[in-house]
C-alpha positions as CSV (number, residue, x, y, z in Angstrom):
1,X,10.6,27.6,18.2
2,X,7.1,27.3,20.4
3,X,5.0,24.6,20.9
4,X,1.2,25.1,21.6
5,X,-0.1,21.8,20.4
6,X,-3.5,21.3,19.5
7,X,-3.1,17.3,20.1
8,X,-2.9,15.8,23.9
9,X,0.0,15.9,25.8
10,X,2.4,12.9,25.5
11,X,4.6,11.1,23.3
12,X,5.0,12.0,19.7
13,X,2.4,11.6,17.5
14,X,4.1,9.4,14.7
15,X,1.4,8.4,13.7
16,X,-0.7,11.6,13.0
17,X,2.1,13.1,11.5
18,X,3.3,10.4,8.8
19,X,-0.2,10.6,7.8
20,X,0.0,14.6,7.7
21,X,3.2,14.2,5.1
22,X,1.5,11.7,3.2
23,X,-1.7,14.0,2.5
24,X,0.1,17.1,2.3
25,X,2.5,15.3,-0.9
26,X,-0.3,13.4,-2.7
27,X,-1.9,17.2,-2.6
28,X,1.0,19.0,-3.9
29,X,2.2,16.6,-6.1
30,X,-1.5,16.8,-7.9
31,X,-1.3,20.4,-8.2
32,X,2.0,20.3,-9.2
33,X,1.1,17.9,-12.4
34,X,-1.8,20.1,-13.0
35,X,0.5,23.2,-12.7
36,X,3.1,21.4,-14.9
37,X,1.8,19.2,-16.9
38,X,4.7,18.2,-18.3
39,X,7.0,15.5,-17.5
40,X,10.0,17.0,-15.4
41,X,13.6,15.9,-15.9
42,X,15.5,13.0,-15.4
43,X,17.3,15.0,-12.5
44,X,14.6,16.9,-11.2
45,X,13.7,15.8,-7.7
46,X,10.9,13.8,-7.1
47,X,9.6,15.8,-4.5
48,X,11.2,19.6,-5.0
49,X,11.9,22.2,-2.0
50,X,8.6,24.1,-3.3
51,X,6.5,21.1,-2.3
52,X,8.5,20.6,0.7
53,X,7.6,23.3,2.0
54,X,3.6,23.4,1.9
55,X,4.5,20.2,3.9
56,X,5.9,21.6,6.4
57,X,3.5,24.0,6.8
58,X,0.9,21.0,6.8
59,X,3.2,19.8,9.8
60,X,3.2,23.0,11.6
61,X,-0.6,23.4,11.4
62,X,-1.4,19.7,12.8
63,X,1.0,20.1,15.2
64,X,1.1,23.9,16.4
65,X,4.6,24.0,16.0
66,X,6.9,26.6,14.3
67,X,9.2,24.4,12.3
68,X,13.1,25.3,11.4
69,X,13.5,26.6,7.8
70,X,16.4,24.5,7.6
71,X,14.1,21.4,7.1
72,X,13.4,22.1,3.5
73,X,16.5,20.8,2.0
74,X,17.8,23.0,-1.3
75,X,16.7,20.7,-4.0
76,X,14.1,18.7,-2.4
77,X,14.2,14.7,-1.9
78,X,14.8,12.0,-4.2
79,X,12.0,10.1,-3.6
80,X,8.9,10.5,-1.7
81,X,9.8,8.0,1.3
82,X,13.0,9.6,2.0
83,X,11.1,13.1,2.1
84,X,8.5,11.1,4.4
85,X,11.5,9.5,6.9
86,X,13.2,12.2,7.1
87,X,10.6,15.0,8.0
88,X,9.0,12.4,10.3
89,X,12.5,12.1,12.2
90,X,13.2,15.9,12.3
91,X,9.8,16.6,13.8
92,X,10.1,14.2,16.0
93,X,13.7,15.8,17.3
94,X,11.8,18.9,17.2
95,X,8.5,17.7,19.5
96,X,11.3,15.9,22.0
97,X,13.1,19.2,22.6
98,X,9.6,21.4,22.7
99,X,8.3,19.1,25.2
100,X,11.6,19.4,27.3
101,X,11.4,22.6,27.4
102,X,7.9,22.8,28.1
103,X,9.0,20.7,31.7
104,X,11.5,22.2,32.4
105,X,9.4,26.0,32.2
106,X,6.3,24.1,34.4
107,X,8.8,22.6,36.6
């Protein structure tokens, strides 16, 4: 993993990023219905791994980060906030051990 982030030093940008997820799964969901127009099944997952990972490559752009492939889980998320929550979290844990490294290399 490297960082070379586009945004200003400092914390985490929570913020930025939630907003990153959000846009990046109202976009692929809309294709997605447009692609597949019709209604998936009852155990489909709301938001699948396919659509998972355009996010994360939304993520990755924003930030200027390469992200683990291990953040798309197999079979996507149930719902779209638990997709949200828990790509927000492992980005953050990502950032946190970028910018660590990032000292310790200046330091």
């Amino acid at each position: 993993m490297s960082i070379h982030s586009r945004l200003p030093g400092g914390g985490f940008p929570g913020r930025d990023v939630e907003a990153c997820i959000r846009e990046a799964l109202n976009a692929e969901q809309s294709a997605q219905r447009i692609l597949r127009p019709n209604a998936a099944s009852a155990c489909a997952p709301e938001v699948d791994s396919l659509v998972v990972v355009e996010v994360i490559c939304a993520i990755e752009e924003l930030l200027g980060v390469t992200l683990p492939t291990s953040f798309a889980p197999r079979g996507g998320y149930d719902d779209v906030e638990a997709c949200v929550a828990d790509l927000l979290a492992q980005t953050r844990g990502v950032w946190v051990e970028l910018r660590k490294q990032e000292e310790e290399h200046h330091a």
